[in-house]
N, C-alpha and C positions, 0 to 999 in steps of 0.2 A: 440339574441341581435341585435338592429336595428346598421344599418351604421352610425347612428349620436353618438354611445358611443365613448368617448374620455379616449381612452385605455392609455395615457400619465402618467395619475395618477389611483396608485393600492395601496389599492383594488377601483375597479373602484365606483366613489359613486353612491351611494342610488338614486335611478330614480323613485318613487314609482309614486303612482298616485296623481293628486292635484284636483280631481274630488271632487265636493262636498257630505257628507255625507249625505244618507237620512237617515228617523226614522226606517222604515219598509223595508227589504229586498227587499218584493214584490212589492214593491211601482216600476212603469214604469220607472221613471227617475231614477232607481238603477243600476248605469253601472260602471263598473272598468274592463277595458282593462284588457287579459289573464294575468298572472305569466309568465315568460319565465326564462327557464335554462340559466345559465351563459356558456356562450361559446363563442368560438374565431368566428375571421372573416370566415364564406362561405369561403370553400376550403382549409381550414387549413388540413396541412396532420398529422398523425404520425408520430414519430417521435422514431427512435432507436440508440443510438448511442454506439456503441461497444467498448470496450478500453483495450486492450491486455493490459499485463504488461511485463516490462523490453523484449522487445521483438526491434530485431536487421533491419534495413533495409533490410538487405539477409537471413531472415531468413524464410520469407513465400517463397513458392514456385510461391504464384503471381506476386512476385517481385525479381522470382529468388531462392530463398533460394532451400538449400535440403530438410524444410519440408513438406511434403504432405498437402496442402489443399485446399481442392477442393471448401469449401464453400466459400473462401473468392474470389478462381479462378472466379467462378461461378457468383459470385458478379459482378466483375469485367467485365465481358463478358456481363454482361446487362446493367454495371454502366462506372461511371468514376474511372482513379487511377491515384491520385496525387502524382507524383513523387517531387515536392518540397514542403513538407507538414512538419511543424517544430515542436519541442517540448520545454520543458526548461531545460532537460539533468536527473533529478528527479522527480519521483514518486508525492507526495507532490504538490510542484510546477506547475506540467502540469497539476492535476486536478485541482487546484484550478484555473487555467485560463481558463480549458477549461470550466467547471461550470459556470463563472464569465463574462469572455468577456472583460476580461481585465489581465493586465501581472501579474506575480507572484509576485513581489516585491508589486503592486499595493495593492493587499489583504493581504500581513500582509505574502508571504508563501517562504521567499528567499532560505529554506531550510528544511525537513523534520518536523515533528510537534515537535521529541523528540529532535533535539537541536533549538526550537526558543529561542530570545533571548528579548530586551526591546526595539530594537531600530524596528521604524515600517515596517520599510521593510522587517521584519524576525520575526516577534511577535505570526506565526502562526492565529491570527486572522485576520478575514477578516470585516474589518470596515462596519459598516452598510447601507453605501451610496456607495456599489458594490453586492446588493440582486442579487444573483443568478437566473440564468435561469429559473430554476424549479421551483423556486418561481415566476416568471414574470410571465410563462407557465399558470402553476396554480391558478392565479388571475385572467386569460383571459380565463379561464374554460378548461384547460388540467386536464386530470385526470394524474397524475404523482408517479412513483416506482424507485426506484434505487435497485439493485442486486448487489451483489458484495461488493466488497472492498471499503472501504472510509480510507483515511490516511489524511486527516485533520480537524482533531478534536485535539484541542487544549489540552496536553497530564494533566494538571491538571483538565480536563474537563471528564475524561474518566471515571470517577468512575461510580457506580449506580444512585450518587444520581446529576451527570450533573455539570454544567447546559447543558442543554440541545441545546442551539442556535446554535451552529457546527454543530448538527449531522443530520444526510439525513431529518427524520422524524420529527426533530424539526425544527432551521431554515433554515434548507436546502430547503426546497420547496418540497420537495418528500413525497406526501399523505402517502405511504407504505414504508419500506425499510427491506430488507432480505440481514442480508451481516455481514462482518467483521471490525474492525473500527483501526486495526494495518495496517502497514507496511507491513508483512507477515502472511502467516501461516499456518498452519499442515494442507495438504488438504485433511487427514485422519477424524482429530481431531481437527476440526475448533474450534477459539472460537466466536462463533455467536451469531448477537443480531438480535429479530424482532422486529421494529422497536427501541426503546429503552432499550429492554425486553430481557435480556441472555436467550439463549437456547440452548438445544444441539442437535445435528446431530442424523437425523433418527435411525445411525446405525452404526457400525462397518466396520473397512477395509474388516472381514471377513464376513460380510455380504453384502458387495458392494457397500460401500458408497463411496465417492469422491466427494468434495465440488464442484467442473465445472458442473458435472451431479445437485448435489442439487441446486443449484443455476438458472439453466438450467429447471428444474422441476418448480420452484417456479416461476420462471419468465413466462412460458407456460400458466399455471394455474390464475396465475393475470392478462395476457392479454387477456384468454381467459372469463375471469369474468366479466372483463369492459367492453368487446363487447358484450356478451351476456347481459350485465346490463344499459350500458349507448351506445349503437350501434352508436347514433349523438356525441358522445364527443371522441373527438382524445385526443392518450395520448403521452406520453412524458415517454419512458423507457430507464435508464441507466443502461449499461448489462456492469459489469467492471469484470473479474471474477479478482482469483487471481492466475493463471497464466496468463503467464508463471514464475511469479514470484519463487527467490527458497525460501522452497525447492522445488526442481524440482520429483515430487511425479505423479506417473502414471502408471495406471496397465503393470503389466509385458507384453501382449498382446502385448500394443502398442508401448513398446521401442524394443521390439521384433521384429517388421516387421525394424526396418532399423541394425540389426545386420550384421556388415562386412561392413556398408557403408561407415564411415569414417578412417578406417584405414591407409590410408593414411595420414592424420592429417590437421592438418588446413592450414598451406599454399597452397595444393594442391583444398583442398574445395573453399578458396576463389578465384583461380586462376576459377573452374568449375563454382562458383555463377557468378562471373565476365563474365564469357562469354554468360551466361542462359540471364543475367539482358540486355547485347545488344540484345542477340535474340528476348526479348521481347518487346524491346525498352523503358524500364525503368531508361535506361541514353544512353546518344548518341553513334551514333558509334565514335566521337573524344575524350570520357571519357576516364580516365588513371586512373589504379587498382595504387591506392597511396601502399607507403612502408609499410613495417613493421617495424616499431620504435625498437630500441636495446633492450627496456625497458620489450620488447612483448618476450619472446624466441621462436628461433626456431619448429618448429615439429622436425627438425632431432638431435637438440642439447637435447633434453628430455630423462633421463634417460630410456632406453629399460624395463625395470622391471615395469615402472609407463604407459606407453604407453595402455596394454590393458585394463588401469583404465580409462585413458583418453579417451580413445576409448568410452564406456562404458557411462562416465559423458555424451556426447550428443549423443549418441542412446537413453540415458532417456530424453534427451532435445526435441529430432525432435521427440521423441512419445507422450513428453508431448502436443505440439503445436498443434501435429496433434491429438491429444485428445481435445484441446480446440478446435477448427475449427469444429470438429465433433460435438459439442454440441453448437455454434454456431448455425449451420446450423440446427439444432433439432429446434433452435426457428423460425429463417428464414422459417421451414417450416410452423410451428404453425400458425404465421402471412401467409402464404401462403395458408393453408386449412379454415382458415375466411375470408380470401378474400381480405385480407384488405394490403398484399404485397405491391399493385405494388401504392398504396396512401399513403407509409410510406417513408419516408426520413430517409434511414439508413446512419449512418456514418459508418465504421469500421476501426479504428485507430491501425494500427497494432505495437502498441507501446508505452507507455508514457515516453519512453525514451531508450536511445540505449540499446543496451546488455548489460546486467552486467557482470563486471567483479570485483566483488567483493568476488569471491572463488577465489579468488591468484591464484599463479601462476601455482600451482597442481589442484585445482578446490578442493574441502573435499568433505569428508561422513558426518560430521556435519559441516553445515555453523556456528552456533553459537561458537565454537572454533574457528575459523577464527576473528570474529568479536570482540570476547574479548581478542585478538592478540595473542592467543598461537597456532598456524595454526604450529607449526612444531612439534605440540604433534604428525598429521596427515602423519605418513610417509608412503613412497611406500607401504612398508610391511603392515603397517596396514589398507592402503586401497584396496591393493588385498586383502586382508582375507575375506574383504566383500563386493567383486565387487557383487556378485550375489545379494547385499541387494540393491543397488543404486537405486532408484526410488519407493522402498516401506515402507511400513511405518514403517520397522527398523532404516531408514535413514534419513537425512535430509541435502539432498545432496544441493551442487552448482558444476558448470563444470568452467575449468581451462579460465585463460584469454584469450588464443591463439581463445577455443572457441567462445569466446564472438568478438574479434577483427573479427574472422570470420564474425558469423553472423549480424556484420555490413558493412559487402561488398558492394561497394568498397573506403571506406570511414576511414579514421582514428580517431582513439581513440574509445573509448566503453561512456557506462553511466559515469556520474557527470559531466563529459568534455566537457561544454556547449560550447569552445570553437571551434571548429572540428563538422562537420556533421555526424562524427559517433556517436557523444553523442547526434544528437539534429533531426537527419533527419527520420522522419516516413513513410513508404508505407502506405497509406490512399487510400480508398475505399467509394465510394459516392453511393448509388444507390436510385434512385424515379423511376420510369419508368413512372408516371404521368406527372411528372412536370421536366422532364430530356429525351429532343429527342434523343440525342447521344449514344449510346449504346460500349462499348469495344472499348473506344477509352480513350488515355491518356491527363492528363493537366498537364503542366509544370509549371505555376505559382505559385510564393515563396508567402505559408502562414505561417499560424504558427496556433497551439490552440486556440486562443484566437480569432480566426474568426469563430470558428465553431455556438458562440452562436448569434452573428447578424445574420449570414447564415442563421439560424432556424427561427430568430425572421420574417426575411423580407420572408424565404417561408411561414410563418405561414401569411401572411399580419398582424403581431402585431408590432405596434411601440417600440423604444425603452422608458424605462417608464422613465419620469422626476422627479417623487416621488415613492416611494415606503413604506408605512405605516409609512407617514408623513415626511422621510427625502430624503430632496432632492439629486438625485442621482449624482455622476461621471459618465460619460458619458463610454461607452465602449473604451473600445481601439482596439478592430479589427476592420476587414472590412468584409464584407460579400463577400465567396463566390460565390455568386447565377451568378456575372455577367460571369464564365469560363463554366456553365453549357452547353450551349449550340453554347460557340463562343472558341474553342481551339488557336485562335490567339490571345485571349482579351488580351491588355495590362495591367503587372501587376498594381494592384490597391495597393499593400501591399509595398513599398517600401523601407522602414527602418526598424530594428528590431533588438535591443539590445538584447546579452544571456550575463549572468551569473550565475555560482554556482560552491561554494567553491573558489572563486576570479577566476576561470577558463572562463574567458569573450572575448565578443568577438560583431561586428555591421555587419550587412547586411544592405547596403546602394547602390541603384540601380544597383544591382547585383556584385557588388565589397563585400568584407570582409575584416575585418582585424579581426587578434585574436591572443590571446596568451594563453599559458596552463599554468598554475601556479600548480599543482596540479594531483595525479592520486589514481585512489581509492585503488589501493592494495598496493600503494608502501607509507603508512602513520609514516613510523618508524624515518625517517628520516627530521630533519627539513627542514624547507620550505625557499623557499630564501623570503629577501626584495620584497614588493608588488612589488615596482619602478625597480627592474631588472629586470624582466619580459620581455621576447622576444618576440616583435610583429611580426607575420608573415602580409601577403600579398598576396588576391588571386585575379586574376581577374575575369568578366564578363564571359569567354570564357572557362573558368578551371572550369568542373562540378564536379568535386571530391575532391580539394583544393591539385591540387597534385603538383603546381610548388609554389614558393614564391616567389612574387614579390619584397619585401621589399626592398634589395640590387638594385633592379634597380629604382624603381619611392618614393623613399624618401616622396616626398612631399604629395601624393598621402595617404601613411599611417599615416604621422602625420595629414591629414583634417580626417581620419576615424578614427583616436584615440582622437581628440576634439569630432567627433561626437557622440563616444561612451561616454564621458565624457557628454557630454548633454542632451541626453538620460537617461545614469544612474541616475543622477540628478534627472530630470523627475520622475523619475518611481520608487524614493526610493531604488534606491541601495546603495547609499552610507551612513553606513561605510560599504568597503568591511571587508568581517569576514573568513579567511581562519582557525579559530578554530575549531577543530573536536571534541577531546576527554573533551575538556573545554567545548565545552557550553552543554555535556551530563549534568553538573553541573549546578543544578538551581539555585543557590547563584552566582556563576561567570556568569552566562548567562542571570540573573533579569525576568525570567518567575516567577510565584507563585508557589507555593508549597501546596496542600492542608493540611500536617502532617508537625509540627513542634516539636522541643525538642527532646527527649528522651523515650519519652513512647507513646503507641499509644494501647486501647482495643478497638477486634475488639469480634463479639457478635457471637455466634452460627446461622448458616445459612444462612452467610456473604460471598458472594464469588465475580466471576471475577472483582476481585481488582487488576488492574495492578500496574504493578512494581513503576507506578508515582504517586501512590494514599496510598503507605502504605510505611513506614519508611525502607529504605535502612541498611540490616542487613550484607550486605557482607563488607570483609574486616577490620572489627573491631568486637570487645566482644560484645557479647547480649546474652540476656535469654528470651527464650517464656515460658509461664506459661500459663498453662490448667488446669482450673475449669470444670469436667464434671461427670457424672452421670453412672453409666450401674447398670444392671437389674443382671446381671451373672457373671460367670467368662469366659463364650465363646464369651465376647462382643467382636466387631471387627472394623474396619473402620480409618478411617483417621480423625484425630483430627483437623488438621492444614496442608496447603501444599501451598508450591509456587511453581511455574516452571510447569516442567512435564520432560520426558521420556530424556531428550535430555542436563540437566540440572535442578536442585531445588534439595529442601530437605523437610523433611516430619517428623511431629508424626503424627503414628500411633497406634493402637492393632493389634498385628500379633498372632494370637489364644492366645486372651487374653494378650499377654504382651505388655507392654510399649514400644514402639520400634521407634529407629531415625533414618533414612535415610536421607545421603547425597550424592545426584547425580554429579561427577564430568562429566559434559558434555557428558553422559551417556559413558561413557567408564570405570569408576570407580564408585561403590556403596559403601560406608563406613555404614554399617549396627551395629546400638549400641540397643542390645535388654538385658530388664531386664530377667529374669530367672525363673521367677514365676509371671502368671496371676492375674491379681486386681479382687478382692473381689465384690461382690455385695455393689453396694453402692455409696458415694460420694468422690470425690478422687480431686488430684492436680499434674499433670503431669506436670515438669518445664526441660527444656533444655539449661545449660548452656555451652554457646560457647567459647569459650579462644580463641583468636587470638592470634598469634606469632609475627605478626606486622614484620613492616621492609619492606615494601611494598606491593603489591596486590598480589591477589592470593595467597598468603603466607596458610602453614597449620594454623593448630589449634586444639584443644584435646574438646571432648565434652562429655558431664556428664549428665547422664538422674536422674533425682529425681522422687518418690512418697511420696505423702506427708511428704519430707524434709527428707527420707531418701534417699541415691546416692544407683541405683539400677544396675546402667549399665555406662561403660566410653569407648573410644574407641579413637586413630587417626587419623585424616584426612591429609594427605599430604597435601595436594594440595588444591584454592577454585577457586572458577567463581569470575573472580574478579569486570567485568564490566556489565555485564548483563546473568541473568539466561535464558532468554527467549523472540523472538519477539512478541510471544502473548498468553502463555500461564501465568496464574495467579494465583493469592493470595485464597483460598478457607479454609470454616470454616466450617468443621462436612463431606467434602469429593473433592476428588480432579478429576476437570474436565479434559477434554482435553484427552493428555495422565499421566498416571500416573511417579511419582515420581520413586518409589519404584517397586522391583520387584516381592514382596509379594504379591501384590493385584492387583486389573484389577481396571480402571474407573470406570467401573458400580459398582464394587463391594466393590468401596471403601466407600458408605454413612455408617457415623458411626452409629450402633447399637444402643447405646443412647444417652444422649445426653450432647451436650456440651453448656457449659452457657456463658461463657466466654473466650479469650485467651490475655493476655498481654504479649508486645513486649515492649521490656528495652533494648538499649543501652546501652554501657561507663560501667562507673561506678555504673551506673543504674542496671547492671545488676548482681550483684552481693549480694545476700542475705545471710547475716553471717546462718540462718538456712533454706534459699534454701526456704521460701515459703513466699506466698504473703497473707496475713491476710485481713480479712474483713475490718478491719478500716485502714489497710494501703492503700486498693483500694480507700474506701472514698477520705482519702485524695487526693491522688492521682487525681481521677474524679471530685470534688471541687476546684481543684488548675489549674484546666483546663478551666473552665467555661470562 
């Protein structure tokens, strides 16, 4: 592309030729200037940008932490490391600015996908006049891939059938996309789409699979395709894995090498991070290791009997990390053996938001019991019984709060706590060695995500675009890093910078703060106070750690930085603040859509990862599934119907031919209701009706398996999942992905035998049939009254 294309407006127009046509090819006068590939300006680099998840300031050892990793060291020692490098305090949130180039409120993302709500600053969608990067990239001829995780995708968006404008491979800008599109998930037992396409994992824990390594592989393979295929066109790859995210899942090997390290517990760790982090000069030597909050418990106040579980939760942490680091640098070298290293512009973000500290205050063996708030099913005792499990795929661990405070040394509060730099402060790593003289030397200047994508735009020489597929755009709202590259005194260019989440806010304004915590993520039980109480603190320019409060001394001072913050939010769609959690789970109370309404919903044989947003909410009230299906024998076998998996759900199946219901209480309870004798060759109607007890969540309930309308099998359940079965295992029709349900049958081994035509799902009173079956003309109706 010549130097006169006017990259402002994308897709860039049509430039063809205005040569006149002749009759005859061969005619002399038959000339039309070459075809030229679409590509960016001469000198455009590569482009990688790396994005840990829930991963803590002190938690790399490049920045101090106790875990080993060498590649991001290694990084580091050729590159820059930005010690004031900001986030939005959520998952969600931080990628949707860092994508964007603009703030999280801006794009629709003031909160995770699964509670957005109607008002725009939290709607999960990202309006069409903030086209992402990868799409900019893309239009100026980047070949472009995302790997990994994506968590914003608009959650009634997530079915098979889309739409598709959320997702990496559709409007996301990303030609390729290999990854996961939840929150979390099984790094055993992922549930993975290529590009828009469910698929599943090569293989087994016990044949060596782990989502970091697959990920790691795929992304190898696709950089090494484009250079070998397109050598002149630089790409643009987003490597997001899903660590460190929990569960916190990683061969026994590598939580193995730091056994006996932290036994001391976490005050003594972050008193040792705190001192690593001066030696490296990653905060000054006039930094102050801020307190530990009341709210945090001690290490020595912690019951003795739960200590070497805790122990335990982060030896599987720092193995995880330093598992991820290690497949990092697997691709670092990829790019390193074609050559194309030292002309690539890596980011590596060691973070999209502080530590989690969302395993309470014990840290659990299941996080999903945590999250659906019965966290004290998990006692000492029953977490020593399976210390030996924590980090494999019997578990699905998270580690206690103390650790996560740690690994945001030296800095207070953990993730959501947008207020405090230990919710929001990342160790960031820069490396070009083309376009970056500076080698192992630090930058102090306050960014934030939302500069990474100018950064890229002005080293690629592409402008920012004014149109993008005809709608004129919002301008970015970062600033480009490019000008600290090579001047460590540059004066900061980033000067103001509102955070919020969960009303936890707070303004950076020419190196002053002010903030307040409204909020903490483990401690949700207890109501919240009035927005308007709310305690502003006060830190100064000179305070790197936010460790004294000025408030009580320069009054005036806090109230011009709490107007500011009010003008800003304004700006930027924050307002209404929403400190709703368990509400806006509710898409009636929270005004998102819903793609399933009513009381019934059929869903069709061969119908699967249907997440929990896309198919009717059966817990906590009466319903009846009913199965229409087929087998050949009586040794037919497989899974009819299944939601959840290994950790949580419930299941019909054939278990050597019978009718059989499994309900998973958060995998520590199976209620197993099996008929007594195997179905016939033939056509048949397997129906499962649920009773609830009602009187609040989670309550039991009694369930009743039928064969064509006669009751075959009945059983009790104590106990149910009240709020969610699963972060990202799903809905499946004729066999259950992931991991399974049930302890009868293995994933692989669950595709049923023959086949299933149909499955309806009834609610209420819906669900109750005086002779237990659903007739052909009564499905008519039914499907007629739907239209």
């Amino acid at each position: 592309m010549g130097v006169s294309v006017m990259r402002q407006v994308l897709p860039i127009p049509y430039q063809g030729s205005n040569s006149p046509a002749t009759y005859d090819a061969k005619d002399p006068d038959t000339e039309f200037p070459p075809l030229e590939p679409l590509l960016p300006p001469e000198g455009a680099p590569n482009v990688l940008i790396v994005l840990i998840d829930d991963c803590g300031f002190g938690a790399s050892s490049a920045f101090g932490g106790p875990a080993n990793t060498p590649t991001f060291e290694k990084l580091a020692s050729q590159g820059l490391k930005y010690t004031r490098f900001h986030n939005t305090s959520l998952c969600s949130p931080s990628r949707a600015a860092l994508l964007s180039g603009r703030n999280h409120h801006t794009v629709g993302m003031g909160g995770i996908t699964e509670i957005a709500t109607s008002a725009p600053g939290y709607s999960s969608v990202r309006p069409n006049d903030c086209a992402p990067l990868a799409e900019t990239l893309k239009l100026n001829g980047y070949s472009t891939a995302q790997f990994g995780k994506c968590h914003e995708v608009p959650v009634w968006q997530t079915s098979p059938m889309g739409p598709f404008e959320s997702w990496p491979s559709g409007g996301g800008g990303f030609e390729h996309f290999f990854g996961f599109i939840g929150g979390e998930t099984n790094q055993y037992a992922p549930a993975l789409y290529e590009n828009t396409t469910p698929v599943e994992p090569w293989g087994t824990p016990d044949e060596g699979y782990h989502l970091t390594e697959d990920i790691t592989d795929r992304a190898i393979a696709w950089v090494r395709q484009q250079k070998a295929l397109m050598p002149d066109k630089p790409f643009f790859t987003y490597f997001a894995p899903g660590a460190t995210h929990a569960p916190h899942h990683v061969p026994t090997e590598w939580s193995d090498k730091y056994k006996g390290a932290f036994d001391d517990g976490w005050d003594v760790l972050r008193e040792q991070t705190f001192a690593r982090q001066k030696q490296l000069g990653v905060v000054p030597e006039s930094a102050e290791l801020t307190a530990r909050h009341e709210q945090i418990p001690a290490w020595d106040d912690m019951p003795v009997e739960l200590k070497p579980v805790l122990q335990r939760q982060m030896e599987v942490y720092a193995g995880f990390l330093e598992h991820t680091d290690h497949h990092v640098g697997r691709l670092i070298d990829a790019l390193d053996e074609l050559g194309v290293l030292d002309d690539t512009l890596v980011y590596v973000i060691i973070g999209d938001n502080g530590a989690s500290a969302e395993g309470d205050v014990n840290g659990c063996f299941n996080e999903l019991i945590n999250l659906n708030g019965a966290g004290a099913m998990q006692t000492p005792e029953f977490m020593a019984e399976r210390i030996e499990d924590f980090g494999t795929p019997a578990a699905y661990n998270h580690y206690a709060v103390g650790w996560a405070h740690a690994m945001n040394t030296p800095y207070q509060w953990t993730k959501q706590v947008a207020s405090h730099w230990g919710g929001t402060r990342t160790g960031t790593i820069v490396h070009w060695p083309r376009g970056i003289q500076a080698t192992g030397e630090t930058r102090h200047q306050f960014h934030h995500v939302i500069d990474v994508a100018p950064t890229v735009l002005e080293a690629a020489g592409i402008p920012e675009p004014t149109f993008v597929h005809g709608v004129q755009q919002h301008p970015y709202e970062g600033v480009s890093m490019a000008y600290t590259f090579d001047d460590a005194k540059a004066a900061d260019r980033r000067r103001t910078q509102y955070f919020e989440m969960f009303v936890n806010r707070g303004i950076y304004h020419q190196g002053w703060t002010a903030v307040t915590r409204h909020s903490i993520p483990w401690d949700q039980g207890k109501p919240l106070p009035p927005i308007d109480t709310d305690v502003w603190e006060l830190y100064g320019p000179d305070d790197w750690t936010q460790a004294h409060d000025l408030a009580a001394d320069n009054p005036d001072k806090l109230a011009h930085l709490q107007q500011k913050f009010l003008l800003e939010a304004a700006k930027y769609k924050v307002f209404p603040l929403d400190d709703r959690r368990i509400e806006r789970f509710n898409s009636d109370l929270a005004g998102r859509p819903t793609l399933i309404r009513g009381k019934q919903q059929v869903l069709f044989g061969g119908m699967g990862r249907l997440t929990e947003n896309v198919v009717l909410n059966v817990k906590n009230k009466s319903h009846a599934i009913t199965a229409d299906l087929t087998v050949s024998d009586e040794t037919a076998t497989g899974v009819v119907i299944a939601q959840g998996g290994a950790f949580g759900g419930w299941a019909i199946y054939l278990h050597e031919g019978r009718p059989s219901y499994c309900y998973n209480l958060f995998g520590m309870h199976r209620t197993h209701v099996r008929a007594e004798a195997p179905l016939a060759a033939g056509d048949h109607q397997v129906r499962l009706e649920f009773t609830y007890d009602g009187g609040g969540l989670g309550k039991g309930a009694t369930a009743e398996l039928y064969l064509d309308g006669e009751q075959v099998a009945t059983g009790r359940i104590d106990a149910t999942v009240p709020l969610a079965f699963s972060g990202d295992e799903t809905m499946d029709v004729g066999s259950d992905t992931g991991t399974p349900v049930s302890d009868d049958y293995t994933s692989r081994g669950s595709i049923f035998s023959g086949k299933v035509h149909r499955v309806q799902i009834d609610l209420g009173d819906d669900a109750h049939a005086h002779d237990h079956l659903i007739r052909p003309e009564d499905r008519m109706r039914i499907i007629t009254t739907r239209q």
